[in-house]
C-alpha positions as CSV (number, residue, x, y, z in Angstrom):
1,X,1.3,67.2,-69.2
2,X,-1.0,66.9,-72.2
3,X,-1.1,63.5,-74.8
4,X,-3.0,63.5,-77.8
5,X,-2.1,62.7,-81.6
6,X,-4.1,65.5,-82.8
7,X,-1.9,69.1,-82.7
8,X,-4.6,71.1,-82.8
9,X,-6.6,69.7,-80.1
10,X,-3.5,69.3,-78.0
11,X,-2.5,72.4,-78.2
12,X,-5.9,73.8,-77.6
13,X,-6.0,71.8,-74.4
14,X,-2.3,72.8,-73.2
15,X,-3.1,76.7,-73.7
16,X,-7.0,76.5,-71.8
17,X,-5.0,74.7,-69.2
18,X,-1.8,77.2,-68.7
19,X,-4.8,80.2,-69.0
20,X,-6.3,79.1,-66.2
21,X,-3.3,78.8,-64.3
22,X,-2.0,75.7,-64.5
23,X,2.3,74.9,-65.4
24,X,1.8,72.9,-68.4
25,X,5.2,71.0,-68.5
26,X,5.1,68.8,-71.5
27,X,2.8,67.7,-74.5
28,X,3.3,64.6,-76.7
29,X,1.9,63.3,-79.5
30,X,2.4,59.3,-79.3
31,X,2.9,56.8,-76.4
32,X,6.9,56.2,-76.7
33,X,7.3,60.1,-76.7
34,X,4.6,60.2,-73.7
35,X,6.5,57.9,-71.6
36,X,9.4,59.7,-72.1
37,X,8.8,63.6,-71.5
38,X,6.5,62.2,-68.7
39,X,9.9,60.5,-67.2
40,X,12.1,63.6,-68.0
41,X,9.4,66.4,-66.6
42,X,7.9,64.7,-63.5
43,X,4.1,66.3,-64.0
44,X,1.7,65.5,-61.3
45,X,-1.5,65.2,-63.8
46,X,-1.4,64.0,-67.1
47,X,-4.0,64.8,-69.5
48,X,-4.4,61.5,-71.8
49,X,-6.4,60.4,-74.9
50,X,-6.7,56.3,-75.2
51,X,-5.9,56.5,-79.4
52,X,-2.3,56.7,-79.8
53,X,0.6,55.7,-82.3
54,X,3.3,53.9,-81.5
55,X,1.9,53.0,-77.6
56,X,-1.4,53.2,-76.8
57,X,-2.8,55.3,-73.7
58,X,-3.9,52.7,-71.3
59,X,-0.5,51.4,-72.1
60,X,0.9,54.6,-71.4
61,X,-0.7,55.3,-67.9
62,X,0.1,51.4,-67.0
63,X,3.7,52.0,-67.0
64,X,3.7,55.4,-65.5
65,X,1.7,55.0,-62.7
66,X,3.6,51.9,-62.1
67,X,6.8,53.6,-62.2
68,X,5.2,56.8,-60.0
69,X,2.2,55.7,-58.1
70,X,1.6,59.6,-56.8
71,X,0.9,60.9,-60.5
72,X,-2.5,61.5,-61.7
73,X,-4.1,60.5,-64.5
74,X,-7.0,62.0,-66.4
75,X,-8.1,60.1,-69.5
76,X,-9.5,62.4,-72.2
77,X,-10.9,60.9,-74.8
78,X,-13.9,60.4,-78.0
79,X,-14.8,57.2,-76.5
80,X,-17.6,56.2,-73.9
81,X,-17.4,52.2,-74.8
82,X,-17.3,50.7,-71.4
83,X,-14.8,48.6,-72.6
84,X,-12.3,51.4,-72.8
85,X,-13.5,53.4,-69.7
86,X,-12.7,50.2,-67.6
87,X,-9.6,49.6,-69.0
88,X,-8.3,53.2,-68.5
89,X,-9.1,52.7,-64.7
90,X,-7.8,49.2,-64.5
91,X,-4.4,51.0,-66.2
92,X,-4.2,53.4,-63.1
93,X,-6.1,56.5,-63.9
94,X,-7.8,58.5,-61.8
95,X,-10.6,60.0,-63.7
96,X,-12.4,59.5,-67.3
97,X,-13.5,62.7,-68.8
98,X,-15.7,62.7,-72.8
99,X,-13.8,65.2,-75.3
100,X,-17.5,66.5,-75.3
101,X,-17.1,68.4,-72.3
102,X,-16.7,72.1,-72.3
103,X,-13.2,74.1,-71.4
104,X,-14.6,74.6,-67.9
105,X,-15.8,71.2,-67.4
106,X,-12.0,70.2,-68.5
107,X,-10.7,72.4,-66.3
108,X,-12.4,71.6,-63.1
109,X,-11.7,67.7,-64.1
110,X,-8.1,68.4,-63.7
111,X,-8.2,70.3,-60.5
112,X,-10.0,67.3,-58.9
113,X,-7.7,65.4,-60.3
114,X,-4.7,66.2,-59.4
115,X,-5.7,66.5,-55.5
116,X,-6.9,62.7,-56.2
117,X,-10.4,62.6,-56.5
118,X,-12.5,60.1,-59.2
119,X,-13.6,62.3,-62.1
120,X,-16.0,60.7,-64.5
121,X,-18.6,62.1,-67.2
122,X,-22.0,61.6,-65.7
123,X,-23.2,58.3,-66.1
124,X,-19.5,56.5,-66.2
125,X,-18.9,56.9,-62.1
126,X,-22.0,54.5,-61.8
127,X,-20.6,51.8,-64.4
128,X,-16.8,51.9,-62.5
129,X,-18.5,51.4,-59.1
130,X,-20.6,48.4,-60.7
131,X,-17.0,47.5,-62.1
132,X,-15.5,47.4,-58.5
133,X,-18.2,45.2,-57.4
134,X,-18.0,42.8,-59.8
135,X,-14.3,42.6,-59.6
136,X,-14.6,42.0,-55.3
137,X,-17.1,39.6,-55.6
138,X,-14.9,37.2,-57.9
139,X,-13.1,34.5,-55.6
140,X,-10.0,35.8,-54.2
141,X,-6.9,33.4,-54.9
142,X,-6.3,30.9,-51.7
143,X,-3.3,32.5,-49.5
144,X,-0.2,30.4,-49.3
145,X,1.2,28.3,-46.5
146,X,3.8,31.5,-46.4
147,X,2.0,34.2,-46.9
148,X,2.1,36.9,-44.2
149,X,-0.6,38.3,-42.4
150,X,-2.8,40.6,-43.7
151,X,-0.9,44.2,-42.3
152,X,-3.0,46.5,-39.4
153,X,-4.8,49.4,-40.2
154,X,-4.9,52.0,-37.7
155,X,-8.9,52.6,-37.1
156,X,-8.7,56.4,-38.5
157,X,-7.0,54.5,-41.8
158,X,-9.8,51.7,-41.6
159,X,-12.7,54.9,-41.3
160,X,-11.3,56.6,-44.6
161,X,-10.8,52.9,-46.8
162,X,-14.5,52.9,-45.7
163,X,-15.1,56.0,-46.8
164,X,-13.3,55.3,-50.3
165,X,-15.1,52.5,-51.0
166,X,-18.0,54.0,-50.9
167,X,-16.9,56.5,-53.6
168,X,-16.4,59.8,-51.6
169,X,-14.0,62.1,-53.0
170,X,-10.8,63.0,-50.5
171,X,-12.6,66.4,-49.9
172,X,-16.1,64.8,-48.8
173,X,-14.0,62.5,-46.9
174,X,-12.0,65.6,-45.1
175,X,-15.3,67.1,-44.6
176,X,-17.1,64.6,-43.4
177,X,-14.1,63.5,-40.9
178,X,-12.9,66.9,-39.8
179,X,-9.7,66.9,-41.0
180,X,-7.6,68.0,-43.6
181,X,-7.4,67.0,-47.4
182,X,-3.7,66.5,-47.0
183,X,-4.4,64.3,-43.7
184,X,-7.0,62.0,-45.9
185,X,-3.8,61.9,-48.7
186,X,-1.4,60.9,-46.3
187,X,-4.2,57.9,-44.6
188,X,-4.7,57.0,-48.5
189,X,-1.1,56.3,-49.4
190,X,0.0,55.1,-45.7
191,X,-2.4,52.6,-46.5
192,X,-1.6,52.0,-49.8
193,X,1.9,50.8,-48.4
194,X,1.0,48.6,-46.2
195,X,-1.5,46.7,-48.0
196,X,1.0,47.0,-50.8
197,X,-1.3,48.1,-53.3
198,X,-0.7,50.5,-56.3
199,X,-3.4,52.6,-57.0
200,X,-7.2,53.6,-56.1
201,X,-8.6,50.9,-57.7
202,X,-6.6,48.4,-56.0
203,X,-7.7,49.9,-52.8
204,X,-11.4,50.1,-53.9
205,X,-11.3,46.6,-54.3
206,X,-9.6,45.6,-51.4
207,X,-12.0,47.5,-49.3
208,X,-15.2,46.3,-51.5
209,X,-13.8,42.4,-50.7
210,X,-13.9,43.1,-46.9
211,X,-17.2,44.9,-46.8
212,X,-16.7,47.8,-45.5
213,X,-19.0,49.8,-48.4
214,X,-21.7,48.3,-46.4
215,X,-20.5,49.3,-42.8
């Protein structure tokens, strides 16, 4: 699915897509009409610029991803402020791609993408690593008196969380652990449940505050 106020750009970006094979389900031109067609179609990767009427993007992929933790989401947009590249990530997308990049760059992006790998334009992956850092090295809240303890990772599930956190995609990962992309997926969201954590970046984070990116 493809958001962006602009028709002709959208457009443009919805037919390079469906030429190169993709099912282009939906396009939308504001946030409310986003959230919508995004409910009423199901796509697994949406395509989304940050500047939009009536509900901006990050706002957009916040409530999405929240209501489908499985979709991915690839932030297309003029901006490379920090500011906004952060925020897109903190709001659940996978990936942060400049409208500078050519149709084939585009086009690879989403492919990574939508099998779950971190796209970023050169020179942003560095700044959302630094981001991760930053974020684990702030003082974790003190647990309560009835909080439960902390679940058990299975030691194959412990090896890719390492392997995360250190920024490999799931394919290094699958290569690097002799196994199957689909087998690192299914580690990746068993884990995600039972650390009870919603996205990537959550998990980054959690993994970052145990130290396992320096194991």
């Amino acid at each position: 699915m493809v958001v962006d106020d602009h028709p002709m750009w959208r457009d443009a970006v919805a037919r390079d897509l469906a030429e190169s094979g993709f099912d282009v389900v939906a396009t939308a031109g504001d946030g409310e009409q986003a959230v919508r067609r995004a409910h009423a179609t199901g796509p697994d990767v949406l395509v989304l610029d940050l500047n939009l009427p009536a509900k901006p993007g990050v706002q957009v992929c916040k409530e999405l991803v929240g209501a489908n933790p499985a979709l991915r989401v690839l932030v297309l947009s003029a901006s490379g402020e920090h500011a906004d590249v952060l925020e897109a990530v903190k709001s659940g997308a996978t990936g942060y791609l400049l409208k500078s990049a050519s149709t084939e760059e585009l086009i690879d992006a989403v492919r990574r993408t939508a099998v779950g790998d971190p796209v970023f334009t050169p020179g942003l992956a560095g700044l959302v690593l630094g981001e991760y850092r930053r974020l684990a090295s702030e003082p974790a809240p003190a647990p309560g008196a009835d909080e439960p303890k902390a679940p058990q990772l299975t030691d194959r599930e412990t090896e890719v969380l390492r392997l995360v956190a250190k920024g490999l995609s799931y394919k290094q990962i699958a290569e690097r652990l002799v196994i199957s992309h689909r087998t690192v997926q299914n580690h990746v969201q068993n884990t995600l449940g039972k650390l009870q954590l919603h996205n990537r970046v959550e998990l980054v984070r959690y993994a970052i505050e145990r130290g396992l990116d320096d194991e």
